[in-house]
GUTIBA-520701 format. One record per residue: residue in one letter; x, y, z of N, C-alpha, C in turn. Coordinates in steps of 0.2 Angstrom, whole numbers, padded with zeros to 4 digits, always signed. Example, Ala and Ser with C-alpha at 12.3 -4.5 7.8 and 13.67 -1.06 7.14 Angstrom:
BEGIN
a+0066-0028+0039+0062-0022+0039+0066-0016+0039
s+0064-0011+0035+0068-0005+0036+0064+0000+0039
***
This chain:
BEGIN
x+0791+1013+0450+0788+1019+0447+0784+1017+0441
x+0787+1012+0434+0784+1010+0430+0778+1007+0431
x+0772+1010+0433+0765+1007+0432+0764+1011+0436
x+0764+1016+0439+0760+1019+0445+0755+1023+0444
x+0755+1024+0435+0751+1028+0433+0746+1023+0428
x+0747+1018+0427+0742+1011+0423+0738+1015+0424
x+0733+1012+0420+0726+1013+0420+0723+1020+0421
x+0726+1025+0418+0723+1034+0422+0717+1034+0417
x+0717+1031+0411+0710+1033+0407+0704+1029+0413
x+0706+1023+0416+0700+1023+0418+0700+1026+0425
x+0703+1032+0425+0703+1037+0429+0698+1043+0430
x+0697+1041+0422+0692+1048+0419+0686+1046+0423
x+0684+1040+0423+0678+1040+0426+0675+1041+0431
x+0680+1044+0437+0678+1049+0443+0677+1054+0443
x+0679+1060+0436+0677+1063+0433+0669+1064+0435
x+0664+1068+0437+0658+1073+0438+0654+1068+0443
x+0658+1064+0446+0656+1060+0453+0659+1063+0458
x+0663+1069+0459+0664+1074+0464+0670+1070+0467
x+0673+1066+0464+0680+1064+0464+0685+1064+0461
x+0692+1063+0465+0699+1064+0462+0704+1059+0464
x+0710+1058+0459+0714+1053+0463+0721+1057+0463
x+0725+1059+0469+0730+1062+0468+0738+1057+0471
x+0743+1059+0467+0749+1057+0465+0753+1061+0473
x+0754+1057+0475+0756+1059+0483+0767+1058+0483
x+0768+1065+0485+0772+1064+0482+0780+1070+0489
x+0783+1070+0489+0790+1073+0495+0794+1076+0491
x+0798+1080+0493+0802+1084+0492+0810+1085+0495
x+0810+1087+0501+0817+1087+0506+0817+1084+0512
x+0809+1083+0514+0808+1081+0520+0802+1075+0519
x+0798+1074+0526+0795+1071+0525+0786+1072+0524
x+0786+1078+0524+0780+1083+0521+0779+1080+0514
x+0772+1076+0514+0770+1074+0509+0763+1078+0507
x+0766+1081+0498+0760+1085+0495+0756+1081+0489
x+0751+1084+0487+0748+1079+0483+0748+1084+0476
x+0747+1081+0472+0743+1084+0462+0740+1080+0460
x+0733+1081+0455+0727+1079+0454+0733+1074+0448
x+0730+1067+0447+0732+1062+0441+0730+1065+0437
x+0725+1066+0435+0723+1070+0427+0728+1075+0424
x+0731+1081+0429+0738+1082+0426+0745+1080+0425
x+0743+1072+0427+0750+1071+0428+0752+1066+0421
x+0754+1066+0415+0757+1062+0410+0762+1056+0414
x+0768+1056+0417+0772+1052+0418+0777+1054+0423
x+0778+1047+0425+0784+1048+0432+0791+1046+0431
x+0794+1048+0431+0802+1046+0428+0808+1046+0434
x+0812+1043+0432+0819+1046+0438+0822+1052+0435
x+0824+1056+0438+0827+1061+0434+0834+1059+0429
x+0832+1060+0423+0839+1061+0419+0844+1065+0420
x+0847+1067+0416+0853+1070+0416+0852+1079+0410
x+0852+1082+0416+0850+1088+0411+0855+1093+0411
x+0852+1099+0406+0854+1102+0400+0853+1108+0406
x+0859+1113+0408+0858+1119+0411+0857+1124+0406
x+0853+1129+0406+0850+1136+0402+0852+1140+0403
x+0860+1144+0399+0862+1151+0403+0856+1155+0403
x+0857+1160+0411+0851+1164+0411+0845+1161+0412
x+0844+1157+0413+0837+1154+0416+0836+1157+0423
x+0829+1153+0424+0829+1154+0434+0832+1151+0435
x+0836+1152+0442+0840+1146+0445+0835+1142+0446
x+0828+1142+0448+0822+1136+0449+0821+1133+0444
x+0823+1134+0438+0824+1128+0432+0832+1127+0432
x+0829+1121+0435+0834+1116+0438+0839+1113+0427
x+0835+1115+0422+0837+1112+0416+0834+1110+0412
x+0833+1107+0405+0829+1105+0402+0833+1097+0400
x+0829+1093+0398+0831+1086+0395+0826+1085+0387
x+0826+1081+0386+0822+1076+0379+0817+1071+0383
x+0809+1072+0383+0806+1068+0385+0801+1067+0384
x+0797+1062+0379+0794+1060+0375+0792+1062+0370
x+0798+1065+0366+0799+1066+0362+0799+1074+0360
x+0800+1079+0366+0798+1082+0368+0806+1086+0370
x+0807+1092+0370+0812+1096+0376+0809+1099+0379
x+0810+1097+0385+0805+1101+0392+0809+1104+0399
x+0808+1109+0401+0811+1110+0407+0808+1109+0411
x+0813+1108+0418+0813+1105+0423+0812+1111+0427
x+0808+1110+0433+0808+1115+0438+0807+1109+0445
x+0813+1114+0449+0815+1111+0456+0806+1113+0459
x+0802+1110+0461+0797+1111+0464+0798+1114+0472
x+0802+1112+0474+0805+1113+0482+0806+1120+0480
x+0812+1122+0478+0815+1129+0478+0808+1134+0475
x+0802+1131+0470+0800+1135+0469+0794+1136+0473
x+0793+1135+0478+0789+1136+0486+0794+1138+0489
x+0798+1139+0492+0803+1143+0495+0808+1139+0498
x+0807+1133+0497+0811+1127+0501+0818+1127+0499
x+0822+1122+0502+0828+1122+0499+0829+1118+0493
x+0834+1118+0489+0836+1115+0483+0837+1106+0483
x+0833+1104+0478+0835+1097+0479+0840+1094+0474
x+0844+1088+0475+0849+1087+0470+0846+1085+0465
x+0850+1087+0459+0850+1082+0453+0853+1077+0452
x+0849+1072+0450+0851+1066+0451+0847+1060+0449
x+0850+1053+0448+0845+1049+0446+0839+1046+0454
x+0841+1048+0461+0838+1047+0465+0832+1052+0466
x+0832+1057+0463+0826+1061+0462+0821+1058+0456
x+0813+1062+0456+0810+1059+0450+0807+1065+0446
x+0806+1063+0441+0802+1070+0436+0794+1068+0438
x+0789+1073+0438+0781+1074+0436+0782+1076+0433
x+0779+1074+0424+0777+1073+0419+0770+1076+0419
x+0768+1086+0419+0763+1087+0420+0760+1090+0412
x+0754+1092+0414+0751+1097+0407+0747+1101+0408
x+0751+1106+0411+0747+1114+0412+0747+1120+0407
x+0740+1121+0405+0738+1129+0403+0742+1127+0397
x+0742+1121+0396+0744+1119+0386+0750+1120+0386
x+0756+1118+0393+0762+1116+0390+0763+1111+0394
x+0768+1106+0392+0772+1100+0396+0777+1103+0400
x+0776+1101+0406+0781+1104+0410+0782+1099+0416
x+0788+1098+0415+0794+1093+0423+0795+1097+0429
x+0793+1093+0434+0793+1094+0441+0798+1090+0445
x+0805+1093+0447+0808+1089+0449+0805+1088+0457
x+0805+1083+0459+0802+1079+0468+0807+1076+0466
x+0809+1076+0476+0811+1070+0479+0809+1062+0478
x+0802+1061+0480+0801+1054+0481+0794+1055+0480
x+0792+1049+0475+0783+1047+0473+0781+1043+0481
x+0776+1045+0482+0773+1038+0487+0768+1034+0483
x+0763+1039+0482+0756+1034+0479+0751+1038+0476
x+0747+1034+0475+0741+1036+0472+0736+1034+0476
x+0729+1040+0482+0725+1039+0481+0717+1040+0477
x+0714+1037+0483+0707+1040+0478+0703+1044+0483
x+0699+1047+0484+0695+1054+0486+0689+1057+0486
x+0687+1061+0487+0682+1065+0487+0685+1071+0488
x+0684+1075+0481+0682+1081+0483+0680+1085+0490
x+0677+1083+0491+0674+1084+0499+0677+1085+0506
x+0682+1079+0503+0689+1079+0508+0694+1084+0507
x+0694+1086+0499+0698+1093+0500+0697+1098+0502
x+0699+1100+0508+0697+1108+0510+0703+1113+0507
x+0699+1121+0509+0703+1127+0508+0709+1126+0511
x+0713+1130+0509+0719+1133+0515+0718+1134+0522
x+0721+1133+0526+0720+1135+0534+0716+1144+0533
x+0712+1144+0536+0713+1152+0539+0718+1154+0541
x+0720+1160+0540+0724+1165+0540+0733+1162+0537
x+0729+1159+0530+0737+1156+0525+0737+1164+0520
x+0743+1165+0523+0744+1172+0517+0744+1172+0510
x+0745+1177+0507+0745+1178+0498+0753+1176+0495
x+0758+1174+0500+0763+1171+0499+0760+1163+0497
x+0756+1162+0501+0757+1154+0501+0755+1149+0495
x+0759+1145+0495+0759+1141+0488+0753+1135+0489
x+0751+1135+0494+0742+1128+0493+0735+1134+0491
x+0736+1127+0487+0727+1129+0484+0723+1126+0487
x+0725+1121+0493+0722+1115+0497+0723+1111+0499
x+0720+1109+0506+0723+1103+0509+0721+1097+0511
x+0721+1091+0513+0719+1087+0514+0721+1082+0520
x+0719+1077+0522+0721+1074+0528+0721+1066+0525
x+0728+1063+0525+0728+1055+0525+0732+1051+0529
x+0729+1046+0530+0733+1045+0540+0736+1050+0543
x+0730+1052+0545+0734+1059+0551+0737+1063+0548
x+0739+1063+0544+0743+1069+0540+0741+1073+0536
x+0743+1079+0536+0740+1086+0533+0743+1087+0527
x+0740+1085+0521+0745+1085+0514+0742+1092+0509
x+0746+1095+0510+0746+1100+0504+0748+1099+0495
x+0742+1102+0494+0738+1102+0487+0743+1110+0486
x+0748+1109+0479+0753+1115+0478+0749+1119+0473
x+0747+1126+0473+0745+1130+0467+0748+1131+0462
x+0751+1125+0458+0752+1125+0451+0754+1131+0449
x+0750+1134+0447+0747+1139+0443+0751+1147+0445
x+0750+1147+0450+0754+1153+0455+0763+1152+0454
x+0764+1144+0454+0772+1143+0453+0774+1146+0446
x+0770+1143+0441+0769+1146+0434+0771+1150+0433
x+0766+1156+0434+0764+1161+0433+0772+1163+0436
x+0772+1164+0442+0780+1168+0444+0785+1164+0442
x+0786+1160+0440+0793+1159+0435+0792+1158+0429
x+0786+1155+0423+0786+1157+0417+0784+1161+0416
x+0777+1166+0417+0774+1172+0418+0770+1172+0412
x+0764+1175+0411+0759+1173+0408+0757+1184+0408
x+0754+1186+0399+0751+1190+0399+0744+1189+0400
x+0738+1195+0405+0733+1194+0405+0730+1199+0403
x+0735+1202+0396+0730+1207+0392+0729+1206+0385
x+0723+1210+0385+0718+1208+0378+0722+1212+0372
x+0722+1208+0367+0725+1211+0362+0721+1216+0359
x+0723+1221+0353+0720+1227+0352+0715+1223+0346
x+0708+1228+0346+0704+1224+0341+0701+1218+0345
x+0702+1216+0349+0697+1210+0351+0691+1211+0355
x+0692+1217+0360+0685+1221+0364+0680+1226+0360
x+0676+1222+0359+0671+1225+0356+0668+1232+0362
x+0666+1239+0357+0662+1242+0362+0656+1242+0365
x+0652+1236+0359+0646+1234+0362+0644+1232+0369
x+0649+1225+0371+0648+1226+0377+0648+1228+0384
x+0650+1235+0382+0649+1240+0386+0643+1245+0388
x+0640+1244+0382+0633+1248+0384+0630+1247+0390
x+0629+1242+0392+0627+1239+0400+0630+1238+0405
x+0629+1235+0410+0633+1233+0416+0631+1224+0415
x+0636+1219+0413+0637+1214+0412+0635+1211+0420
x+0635+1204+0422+0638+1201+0427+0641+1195+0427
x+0646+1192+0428+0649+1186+0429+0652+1183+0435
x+0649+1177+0435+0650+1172+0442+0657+1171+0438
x+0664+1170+0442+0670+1166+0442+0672+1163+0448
x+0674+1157+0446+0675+1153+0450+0681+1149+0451
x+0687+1148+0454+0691+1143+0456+0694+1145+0461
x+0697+1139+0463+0702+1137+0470+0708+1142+0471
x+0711+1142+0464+0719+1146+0464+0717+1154+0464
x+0718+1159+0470+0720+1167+0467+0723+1169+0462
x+0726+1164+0460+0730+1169+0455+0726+1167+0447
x+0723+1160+0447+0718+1160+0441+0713+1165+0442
x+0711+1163+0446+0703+1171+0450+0705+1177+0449
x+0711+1178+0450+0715+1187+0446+0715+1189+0440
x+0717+1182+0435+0719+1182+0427+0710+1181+0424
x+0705+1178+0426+0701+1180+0422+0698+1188+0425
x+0697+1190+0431+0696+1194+0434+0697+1202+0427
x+0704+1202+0429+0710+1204+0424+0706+1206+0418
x+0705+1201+0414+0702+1202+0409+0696+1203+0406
x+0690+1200+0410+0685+1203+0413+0684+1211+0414
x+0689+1214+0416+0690+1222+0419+0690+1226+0414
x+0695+1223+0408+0696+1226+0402+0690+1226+0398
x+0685+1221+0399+0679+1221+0394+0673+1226+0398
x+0675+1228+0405+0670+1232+0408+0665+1227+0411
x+0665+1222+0413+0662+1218+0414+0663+1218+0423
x+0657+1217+0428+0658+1215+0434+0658+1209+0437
x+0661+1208+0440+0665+1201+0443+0661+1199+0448
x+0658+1194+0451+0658+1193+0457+0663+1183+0460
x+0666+1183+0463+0673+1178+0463+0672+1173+0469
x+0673+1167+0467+0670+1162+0473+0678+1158+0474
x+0679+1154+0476+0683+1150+0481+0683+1142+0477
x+0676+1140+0475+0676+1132+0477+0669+1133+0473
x+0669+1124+0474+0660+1124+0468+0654+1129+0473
x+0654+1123+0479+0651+1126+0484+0647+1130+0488
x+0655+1137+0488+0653+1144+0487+0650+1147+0483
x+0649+1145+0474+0647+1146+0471+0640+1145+0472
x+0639+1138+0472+0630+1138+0472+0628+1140+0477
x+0630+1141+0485+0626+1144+0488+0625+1152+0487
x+0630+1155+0482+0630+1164+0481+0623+1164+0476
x+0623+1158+0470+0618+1157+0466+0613+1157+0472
x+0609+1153+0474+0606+1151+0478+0604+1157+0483
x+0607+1162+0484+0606+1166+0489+0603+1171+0484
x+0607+1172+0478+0604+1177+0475+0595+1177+0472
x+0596+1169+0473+0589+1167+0470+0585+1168+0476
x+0585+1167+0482+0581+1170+0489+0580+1174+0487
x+0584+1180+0486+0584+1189+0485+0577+1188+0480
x+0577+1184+0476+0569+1186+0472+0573+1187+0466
x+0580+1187+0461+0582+1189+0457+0582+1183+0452
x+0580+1186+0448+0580+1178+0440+0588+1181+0439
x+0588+1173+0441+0596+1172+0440+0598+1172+0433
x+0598+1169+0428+0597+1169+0421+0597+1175+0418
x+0593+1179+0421+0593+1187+0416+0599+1190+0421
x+0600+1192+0428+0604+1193+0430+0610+1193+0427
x+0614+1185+0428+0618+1185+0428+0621+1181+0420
x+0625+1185+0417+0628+1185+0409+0629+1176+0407
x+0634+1174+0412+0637+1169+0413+0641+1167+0420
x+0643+1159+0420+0646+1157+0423+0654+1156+0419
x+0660+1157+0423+0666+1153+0422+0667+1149+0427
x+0670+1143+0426+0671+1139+0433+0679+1135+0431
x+0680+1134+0437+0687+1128+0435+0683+1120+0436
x+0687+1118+0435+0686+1111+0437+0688+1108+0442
x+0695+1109+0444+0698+1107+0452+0697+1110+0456
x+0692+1109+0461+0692+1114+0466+0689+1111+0472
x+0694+1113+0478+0688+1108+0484+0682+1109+0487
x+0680+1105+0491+0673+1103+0494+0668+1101+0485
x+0669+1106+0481+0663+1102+0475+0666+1106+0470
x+0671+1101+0464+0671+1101+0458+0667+1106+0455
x+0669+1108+0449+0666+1111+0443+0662+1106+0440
x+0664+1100+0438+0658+1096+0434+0651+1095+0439
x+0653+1095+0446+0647+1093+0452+0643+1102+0450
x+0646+1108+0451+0645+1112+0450+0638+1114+0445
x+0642+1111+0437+0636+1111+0434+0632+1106+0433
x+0631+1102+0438+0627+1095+0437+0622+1099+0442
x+0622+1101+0448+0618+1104+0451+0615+1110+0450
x+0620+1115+0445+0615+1121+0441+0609+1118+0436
x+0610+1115+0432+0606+1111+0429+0600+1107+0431
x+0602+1104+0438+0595+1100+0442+0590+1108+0446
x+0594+1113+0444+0589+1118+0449+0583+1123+0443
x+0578+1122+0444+0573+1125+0438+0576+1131+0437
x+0578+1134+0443+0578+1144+0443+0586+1144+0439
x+0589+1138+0442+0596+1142+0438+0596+1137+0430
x+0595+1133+0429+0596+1128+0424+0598+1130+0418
x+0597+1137+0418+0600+1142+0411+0603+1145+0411
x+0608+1145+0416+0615+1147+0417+0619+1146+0410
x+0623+1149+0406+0627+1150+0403+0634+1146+0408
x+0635+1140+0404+0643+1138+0409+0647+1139+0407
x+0652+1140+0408+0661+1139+0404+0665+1133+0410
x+0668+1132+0407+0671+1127+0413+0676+1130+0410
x+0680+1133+0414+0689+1134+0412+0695+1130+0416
x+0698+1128+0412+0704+1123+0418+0709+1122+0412
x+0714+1121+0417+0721+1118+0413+0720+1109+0412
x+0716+1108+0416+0716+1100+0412+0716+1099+0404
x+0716+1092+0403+0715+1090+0394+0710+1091+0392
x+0710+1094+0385+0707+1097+0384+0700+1090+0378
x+0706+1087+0376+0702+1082+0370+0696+1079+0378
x+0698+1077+0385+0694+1071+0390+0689+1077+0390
x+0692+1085+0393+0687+1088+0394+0680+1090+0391
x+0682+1090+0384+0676+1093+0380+0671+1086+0379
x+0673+1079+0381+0667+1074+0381+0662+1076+0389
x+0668+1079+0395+0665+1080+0400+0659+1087+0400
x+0661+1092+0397+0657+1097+0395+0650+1094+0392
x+0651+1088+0390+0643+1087+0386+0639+1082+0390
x+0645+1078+0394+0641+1075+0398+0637+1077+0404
x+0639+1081+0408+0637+1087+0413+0631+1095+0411
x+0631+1094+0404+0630+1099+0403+0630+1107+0402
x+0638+1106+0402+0640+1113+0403+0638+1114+0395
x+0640+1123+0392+0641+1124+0388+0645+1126+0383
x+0652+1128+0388+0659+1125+0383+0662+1125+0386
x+0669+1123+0385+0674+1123+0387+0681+1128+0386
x+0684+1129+0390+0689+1132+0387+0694+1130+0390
x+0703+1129+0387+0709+1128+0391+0713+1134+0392
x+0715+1132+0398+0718+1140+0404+0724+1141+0399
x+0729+1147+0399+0724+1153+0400+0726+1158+0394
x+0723+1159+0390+0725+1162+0384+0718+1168+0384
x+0720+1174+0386+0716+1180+0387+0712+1183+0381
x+0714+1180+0374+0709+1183+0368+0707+1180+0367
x+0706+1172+0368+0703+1167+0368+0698+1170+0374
x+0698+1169+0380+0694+1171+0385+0688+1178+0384
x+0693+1182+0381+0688+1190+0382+0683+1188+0374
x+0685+1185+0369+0681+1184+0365+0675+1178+0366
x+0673+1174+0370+0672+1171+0370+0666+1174+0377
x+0668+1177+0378+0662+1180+0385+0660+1187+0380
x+0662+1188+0376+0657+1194+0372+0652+1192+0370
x+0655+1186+0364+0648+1181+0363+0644+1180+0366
x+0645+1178+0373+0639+1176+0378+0635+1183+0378
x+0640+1187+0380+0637+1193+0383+0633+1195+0379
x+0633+1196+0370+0628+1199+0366+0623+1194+0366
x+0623+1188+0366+0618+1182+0367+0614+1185+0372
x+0617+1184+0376+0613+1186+0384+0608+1192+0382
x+0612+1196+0381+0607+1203+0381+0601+1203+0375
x+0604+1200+0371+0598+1196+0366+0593+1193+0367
x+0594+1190+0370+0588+1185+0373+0583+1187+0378
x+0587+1192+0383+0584+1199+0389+0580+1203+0383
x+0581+1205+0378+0578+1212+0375+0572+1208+0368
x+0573+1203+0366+0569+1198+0365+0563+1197+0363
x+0558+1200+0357+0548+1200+0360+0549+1195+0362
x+0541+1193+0369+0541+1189+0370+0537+1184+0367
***
């Protein structure tokens, strides 16, 4: 397991070539899931840990690790599966989500490969709102499930999605706003939604990059200047069939959309992201998920926007 993460900086460079490399990795069986490398800090054997009276039973405990006290969370039981041992034959993922460090205990590491975007697909049709994939993929014959992070998260450390008092201006209520949002997880798609709702703002919600540009693209058939339409874009960056960096690469190459307002919003890092934000084009960046950070930051666009519309010309 020492090196199997070597070289992840020059990882970044897959980064807006509509690729990924994922940490392929088992649990109680032989069902092997994957997680994108760029959240993953470090693989460890499990130490020896610290039980939380009153915790969830799905946090399996905290330990000391790099320098750090981090809880541990059984990933198995937190998908509904059964409990795996604690012990030094299990390993930790060493992640970085929504701006905490957080341990994954797994079963067993396999590997790491490399990807395309494109090879990630959606969920099967007809996968319920119980379900913990945010995607799937296929590597020798085998159907490896991509786990929604973020969903896990949310239901065992739990995340507020309201705007504190004093932050929603009246302003941008005077009109009817529009904003494209964009990601793979429902439950990301709910939490800017969420907040969005409070600003009076209407939503329209996409799946993947894909989705996204062909919604653009449709609306621009319709005959509608997309630009004065629509306020802004929020996009995540992990999502299958076409990334958020591929996402704003191609809004940029299109004369009609090319003055989209972007945000790329993700739990990724934030120092790699903000070099990616200017190479692509976007126009800012934001890390998931912090709602006054978010509502404040689409008001600005939003007075912008309506500025620029009312404007002499």
């Amino acid at each position: 397991m020492a090196g199997i993460l070597e070289g992840v900086d020059q990882r970044t460079l897959l980064a807006g070539q509509n690729r990924l490399e994922l940490l392929l990795f088992r649990l109680t069986t032989k069902q092997r899931f994957g997680i994108n490398v760029f959240k993953v800090q470090e693989v460890i054997r499990c130490p020896t840990l610290t039980q939380l009276p009153g915790s969830s039973p799905v946090v399996r405990g905290i330990a000391n690790m790099r320098g750090k006290t981090i809880s541990v969370i059984d990933l198995s039981m937190a998908i509904g599966r059964p409990p795996l041992p604690v012990d030094e034959n299990q390993f930790i993922i060493l992640t970085e989500y929504n701006r905490r460090t957080q341990g994954f205990l797994v079963g067993s590491v396999d590997r790491i490969i490399n990807m395309t975007w494109g090879e990630i697909m959606s969920p099967p049709k007809g996968t319920g709102n119980d379900s913990y994939m945010t995607a799937v993929t296929e590597v020798e014959k085998e159907l490896i499930q991509i786990i929604d992070v973020e969903k896990v998260l949310k239901e065992i450390v739990g995340t507020s999605e309201q705007v504190s008092d004093g932050i929603i201006e009246d302003e941008v209520r005077d009109e009817i706003q529009q904003v494209l949002v964009v990601d793979d997880s429902s439950v990301a798609r709910n939490q800017v939604k969420r907040v969005l709702d409070q600003l009076g703002v209407e939503t329209t919600l996409c799946n993947d990059g894909k989705e996204a540009l062909e919604q653009l693209l449709a609306w621009h058939a319709e005959g509608k200047s997309v630009p004065d339409f629509l306020s802004l874009v929020i996009s995540d960056i992990e999502m299958p069939r076409m990334d958020g960096y591929t996402l704003t690469s191609e809004i940029r190459k299109h004369p009609q959309l090319a003055k989209l307002f972007i945000v790329l919003h993700t739990s990724l890092s934030g120092v790699f992201n903000e070099a990616m934000v200017q190479r692509v084009g976007a126009d800012k960046f934001l890390a998931k998920f912090e709602p006054d950070e978010l509502a404040a930051a689409v008001q600005r666009q939003i007075k912008a926007h309506k500025a620029a519309r009312y404007a002499p010309a």
